[in-house]
N, C-alpha and C positions, 0 to 999 in steps of 0.2 A: 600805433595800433597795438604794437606786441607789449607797451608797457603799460597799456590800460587793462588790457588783460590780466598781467602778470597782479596788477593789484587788484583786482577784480577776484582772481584764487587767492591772495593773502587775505582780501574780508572774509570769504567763504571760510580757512583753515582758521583763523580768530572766530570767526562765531561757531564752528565743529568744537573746538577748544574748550569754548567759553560754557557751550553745552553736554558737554564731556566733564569738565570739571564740578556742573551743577549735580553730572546725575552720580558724581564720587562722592559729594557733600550728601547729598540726598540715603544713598548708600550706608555711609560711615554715619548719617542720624539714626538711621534705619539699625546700625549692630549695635550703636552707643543706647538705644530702646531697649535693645534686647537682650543686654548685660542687668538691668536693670526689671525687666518685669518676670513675670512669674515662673514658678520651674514647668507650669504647663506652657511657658509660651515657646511658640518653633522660632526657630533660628533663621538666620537669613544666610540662604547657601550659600552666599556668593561673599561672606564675612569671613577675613582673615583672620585665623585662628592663635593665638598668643603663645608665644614660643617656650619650649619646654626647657628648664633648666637642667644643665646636666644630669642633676643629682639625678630628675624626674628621670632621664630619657636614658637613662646606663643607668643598670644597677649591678653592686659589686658585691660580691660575698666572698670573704667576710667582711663585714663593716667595715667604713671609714674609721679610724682609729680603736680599734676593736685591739686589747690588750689579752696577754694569757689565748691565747687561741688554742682551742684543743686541736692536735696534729691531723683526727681524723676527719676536720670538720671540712667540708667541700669548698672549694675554690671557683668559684662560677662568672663572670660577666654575662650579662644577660641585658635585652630589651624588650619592649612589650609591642613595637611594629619598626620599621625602619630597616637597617644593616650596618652591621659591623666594617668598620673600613682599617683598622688594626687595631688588634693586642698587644701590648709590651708588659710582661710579669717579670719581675728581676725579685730574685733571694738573695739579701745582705747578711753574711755570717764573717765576723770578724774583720769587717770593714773591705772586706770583697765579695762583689757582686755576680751574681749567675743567673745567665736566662732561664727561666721556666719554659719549655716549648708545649705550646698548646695548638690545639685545631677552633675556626670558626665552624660550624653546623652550615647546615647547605643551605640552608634558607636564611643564614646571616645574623639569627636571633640571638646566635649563644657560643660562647668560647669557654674550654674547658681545655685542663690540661690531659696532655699527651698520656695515651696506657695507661699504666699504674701509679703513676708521677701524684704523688701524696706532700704533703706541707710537714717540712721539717722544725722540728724542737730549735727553741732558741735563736726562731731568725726572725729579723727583717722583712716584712715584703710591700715592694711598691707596685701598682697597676695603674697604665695608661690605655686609658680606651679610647678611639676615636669612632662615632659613628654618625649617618644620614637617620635624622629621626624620620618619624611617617613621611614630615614636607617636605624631606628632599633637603632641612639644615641639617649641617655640619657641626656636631656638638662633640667636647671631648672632656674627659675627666681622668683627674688624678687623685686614687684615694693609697693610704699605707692601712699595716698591720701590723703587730708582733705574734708570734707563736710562744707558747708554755716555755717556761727555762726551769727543767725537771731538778729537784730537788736531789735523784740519785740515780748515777749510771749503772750500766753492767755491760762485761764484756765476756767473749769468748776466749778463751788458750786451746790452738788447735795446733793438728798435724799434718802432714808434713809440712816440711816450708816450701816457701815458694819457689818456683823454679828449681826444683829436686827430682833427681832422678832416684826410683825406688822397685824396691819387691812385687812381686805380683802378688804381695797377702797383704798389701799397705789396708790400713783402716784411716779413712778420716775420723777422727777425736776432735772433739770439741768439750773442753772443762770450763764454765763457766762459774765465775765468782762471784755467785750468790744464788739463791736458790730461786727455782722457774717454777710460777704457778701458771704459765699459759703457758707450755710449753709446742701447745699446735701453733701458737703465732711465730716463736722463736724457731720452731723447725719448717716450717712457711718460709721462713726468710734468708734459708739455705738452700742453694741450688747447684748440685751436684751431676755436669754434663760427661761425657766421655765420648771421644770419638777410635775407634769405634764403640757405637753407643751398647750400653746394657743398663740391665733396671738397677740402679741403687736406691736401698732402704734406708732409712735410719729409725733407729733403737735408743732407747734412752736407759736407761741406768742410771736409777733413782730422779732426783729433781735438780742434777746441776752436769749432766753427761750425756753425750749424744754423738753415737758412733753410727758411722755410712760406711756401709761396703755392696758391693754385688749380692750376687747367690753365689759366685764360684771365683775362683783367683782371679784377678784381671789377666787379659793377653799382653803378653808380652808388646812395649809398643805403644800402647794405648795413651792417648790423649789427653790428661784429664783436669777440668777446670771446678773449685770450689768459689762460687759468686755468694758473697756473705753479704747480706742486705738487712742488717741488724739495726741502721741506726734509725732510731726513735721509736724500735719495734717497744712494747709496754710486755715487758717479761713476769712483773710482776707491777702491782698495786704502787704507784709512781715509780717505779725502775724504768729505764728505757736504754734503749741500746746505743752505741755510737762508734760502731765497725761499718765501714759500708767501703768494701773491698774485695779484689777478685784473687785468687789463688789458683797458679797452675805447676801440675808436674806431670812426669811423664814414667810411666814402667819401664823399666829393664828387662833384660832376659829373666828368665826364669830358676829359681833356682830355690830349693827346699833340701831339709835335711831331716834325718828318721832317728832319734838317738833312739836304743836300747839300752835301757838300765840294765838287765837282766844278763843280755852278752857284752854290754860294756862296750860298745861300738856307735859311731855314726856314719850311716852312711851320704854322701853327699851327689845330690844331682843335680843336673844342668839340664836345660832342656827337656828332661825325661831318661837323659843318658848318667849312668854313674860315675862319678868323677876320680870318687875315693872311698876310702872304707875308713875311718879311723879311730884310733884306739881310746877309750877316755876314762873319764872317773865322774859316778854320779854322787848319788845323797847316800851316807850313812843309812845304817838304818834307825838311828834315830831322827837322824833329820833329812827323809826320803824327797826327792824330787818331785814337782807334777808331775802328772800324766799333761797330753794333750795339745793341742797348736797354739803356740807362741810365735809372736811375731818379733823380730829385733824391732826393738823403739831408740836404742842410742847405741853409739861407739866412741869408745874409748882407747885410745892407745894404752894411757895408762891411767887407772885410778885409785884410789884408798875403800879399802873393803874393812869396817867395824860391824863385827858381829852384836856390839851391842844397838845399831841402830837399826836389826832385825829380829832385834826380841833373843838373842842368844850370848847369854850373860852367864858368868862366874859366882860364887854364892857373894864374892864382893860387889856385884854388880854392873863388874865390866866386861867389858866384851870377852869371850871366847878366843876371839881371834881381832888382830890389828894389820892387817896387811897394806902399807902404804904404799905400792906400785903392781899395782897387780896389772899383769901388763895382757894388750889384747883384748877386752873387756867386751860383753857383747849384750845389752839388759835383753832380758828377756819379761819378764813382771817388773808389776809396779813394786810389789813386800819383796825385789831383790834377789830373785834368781836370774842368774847370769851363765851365760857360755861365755868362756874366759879362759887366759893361759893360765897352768900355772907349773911355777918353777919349783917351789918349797916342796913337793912329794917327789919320793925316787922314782925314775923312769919307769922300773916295774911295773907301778899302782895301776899305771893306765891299761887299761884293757882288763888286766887281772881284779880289782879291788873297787868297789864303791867308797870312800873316802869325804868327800865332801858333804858342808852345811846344804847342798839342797840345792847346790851350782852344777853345771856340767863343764868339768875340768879335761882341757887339753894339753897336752906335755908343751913347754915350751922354757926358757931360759931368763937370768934375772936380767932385768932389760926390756927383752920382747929381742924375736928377732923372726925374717920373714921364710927363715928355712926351718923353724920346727913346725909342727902339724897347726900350733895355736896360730901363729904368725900367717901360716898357708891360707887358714880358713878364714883367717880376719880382711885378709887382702884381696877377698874374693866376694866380701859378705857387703850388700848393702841394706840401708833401712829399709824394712819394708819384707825382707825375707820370714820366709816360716820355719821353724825347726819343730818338729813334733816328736815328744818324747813318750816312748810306748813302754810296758812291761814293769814298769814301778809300782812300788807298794802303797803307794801315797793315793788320794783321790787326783779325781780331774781339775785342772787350774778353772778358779772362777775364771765367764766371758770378761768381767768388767778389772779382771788383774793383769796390768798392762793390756795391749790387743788383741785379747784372744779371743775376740765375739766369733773364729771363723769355728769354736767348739758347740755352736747355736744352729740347731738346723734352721735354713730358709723360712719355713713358717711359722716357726718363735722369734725367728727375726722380725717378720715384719708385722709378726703380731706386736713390738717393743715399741712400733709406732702410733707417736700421736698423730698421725694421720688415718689414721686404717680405719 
C-alpha cells in the first residue's frame, strides 16, 4: 500500500514539474517578445533583468586610463542604485605604494577621499571597487590613472630647524626660489600651531618671502609646530611645490638685549631681570648702526669678515677691512650687521668710542675665549634672541633685513597677509 502511494506523489511532483517548466518557457517567450517589440510596449514584471557590466554599475573618476590628470580634479567612485562593499585607492610614486584612505556615504552610493586628501603630481593611481548593483549582484572593477609630471618645481628655505630650541623673538622665514604669483595658495599650505596657542600672521615681503610670528614674543616654553604642505601646491603658472613636511621647535627662556649707541652699553636680561651691563663699540659715524629689533639668525664661533662683500671698499676696490677670525660672531641682518668679539681695538674703545663698520663690538681676545664680555654673551645667546639697538644716528633696520618683522606693528603685520 505505502509504495503505491509513494508513486502515486512521484506522478503528481513530475506533472507539478512538467507544468512548472511549461509556464517558465511560456514566461521566457513572453520577455524574448518584449526585447523585441516596440519602446511603447510594457515589460513583463516578472522578466530577469540583464546584468550590468562593471564598467555600467561602478563609475570611477578619473577615467580608466585617463593620462596627465590635473591634481585638482576630484577622485570619486560612485553608483547609480545598489552599495558599496569596499574601496581600495593605492598611490604609486616611485614604485611605492600608499593607501588613499577614503569614507563610503551612508547610503553606500559614493566613496570619496578622506578631509582634504587631494591627488598628487606625478603619480600612479589604482582603484578597486567591489559592489551589490540594484539585484543584489556582486560586481567589481579595476581601473588606473596617472597624474601631471610638472614641468618645474619650487621650494621653501625656511627657519628655524627642526627640533631647535630658540628666542622668544624667533620668526619663521620662508625664501622661496622662485617667484609666487598665488601666493594665498602657497600661504594656505602653511600651518603654523603652538601650544600654548596664539594667533600667528604671516607677511610677505615682496613675491618670494614669507615670515610668521605672533603679535608679541612667544612664552617662554612654548610648543611650536610648522606643517608645510606645499607639495603640488601650483605657486605659480606650472610651478608646483614638493615639501610636504612637519617642523617642530620649542622656545627657551627669555632673554633680550638693549644696545645704546649713544652711551655705548648693552644691557642684558633674562627673564625681565638684568643680567649685565656691558661695555661696547657701535658704527662710526660714517658707517652708523641700525636702530631697532634684530633678532640673531646665526652663530658663529669664528668667521671671516670682508668689508668688500658689504659694499665697503678702498679706492682699489677692496675691502676696507679682511678680518679672518673674528671670533664670537652673532648675525644680526641680512647686509651684515653683527654683534661680535672683537680683539683688534684697544680695551679703551669699548664703552668710550663708536668704532665700528655698523657691527656692535664686544671686547674679547684673538681666539675667542668664554671669560671676556664677547665670549660671556655668546655662551648665553641662542637663535632666536632680540637685541634692540636705540639712540643711533642711522634710520630704522628694514622689517625684511634679517628678522626684524617684530619693528612692524600687529596691524601692518597682518595687513602683509595674503590672507586677510
Amino acid at each position: 500500500m505505502r509504495r503505491n502511494v509513494l508513486k502515486r506523489a512521484a506522478r503528481g511532483t513530475r506533472a507539478a514539474l512538467t507544468r512548472t517548466g511549461l509556464v517558465a518557457l511560456a514566461a521566457a517567450a513572453v520577455g524574448l517578445a518584449g526585447c523585441t517589440a516596440g519602446e511603447g510596449a510594457e515589460k513583463d514584471p516578472g522578466a530577469v533583468a540583464e546584468p550590468l557590466t562593471s564598467g555600467e554599475a561602478i563609475r570611477v573618476l578619473p577615467e580608466d586610463g585617463a593620462r596627465d590628470v590635473d591634481p585638482k580634479s576630484r577622485l570619486e567612485v560612485r553608483l547609480t542604485s545598489g552599495r558599496l562593499e569596499s574601496v581600495t585607492v593605492t598611490r604609486i610614486e616611485n614604485e611605492t605604494p600608499t593607501p588613499v584612505p577614503g569614507t563610503v556615504s551612508e547610503d553606500g552610493l559614493r566613496w570619496r577621499p578622506k578631509g582634504d586628501t587631494r591627488l598628487v603630481l606625478a603619480a600612479k593611481y589604482s582603484v578597486d571597487a567591489v559592489a551589490l548593483d540594484g539585484h543584489g549582484r556582486r560586481v567589481a572593477r579595476h581601473t588606473t590613472f596617472t597624474t601631471k609630471v610638472p614641468e618645474s618645481r619650487f621650494i621653501g628655505y625656511f627657519k628655524p630647524e627642526h627640533r631647535s630650541t630658540v628666542g622668544t623673538g624667533m620668526i619663521v622665514s620662508f625664501d622661496f626660489n622662485r617667484k609666487i604669483t598665488d601666493r594665498a595658495a602657497v600661504q594656505r599650505a602653511i600651518k603654523i600651531t603652538s601650544d600654548p596657542a596664539v594667533e600667528v600672521a604671516g607677511h610677505w615681503f615682496g613675491d618670494q618671502r614669507l615670515d610668521f610670528r605672533p603679535e608679541r614674543y612667544w612664552e617662554p616654553g612654548t610648543k611650536v609646530t610648522v606643517d608645510v604642505r606645499l607639495r603640488d601646491v601650483e605657486a605659480a603658472p606650472g610651478a608646483y611645490g614638493i615639501q610636504d613636511k612637519k617642523v617642530t621647535f620649542t622656545v627657551g627662556r627669555s632673554q633680550t638685549s638693549l644696545v645704546d649707541a649713544e652711551a655705548k652699553t648693552m644691557e642684558v636680561r633674562r627673564d625681565g631681570q638684568l643680567l649685565a651691563t656691558l661695555p661696547i663699540t657701535a658704527g662710526a659715524p660714517n658707517a652708523m648702526t641700525y636702530n631697532g629689533k634684530m633678532v640673531v639668525s646665526e652663530m658663529y664661533d669664528v668667521t671671516r669678515m670682508n668689508g668688500a662683500t658689504v659694499g665697503f671698499t678702498d679706492d682699489d676696490g677692496k675691502g676696507e677691512y679682511d678680518i679672518k677670525d673674528v671670533p664670537h660672531a652673532m648675525r644680526l641682518t641680512k647686509t651684515g650687521t653683527f654683534l661680535h668679539g672683537n680683539y683688534w681695538a684697544s680695551p679703551e674703545t669699548f664703552g668710550a668710542a663708536n668704532v665700528s663698520h655698523g657691527c656692535v663690538g664686544l671686547r674679547d681676545v684673538k681666539g675667542g675665549s668664554g671669560d671676556t664680555p664677547a665670549g660671556w654673551f655668546f655662551d648665553r645667546t641662542l637663535i632666536g634672541d632680540v637685541v634692540e639697538v636705540v639712540n643711533s644716528h642711522d634710520k630704522l633696520v628694514e622689517p625684511n633685513n634679517g628678522l626684524s618683522g617684530w619693528n612692524v606693528d600687529w596691524k601692518a603685520w597682518k595687513e602683509g597677509s595674503a590672507l586677510s
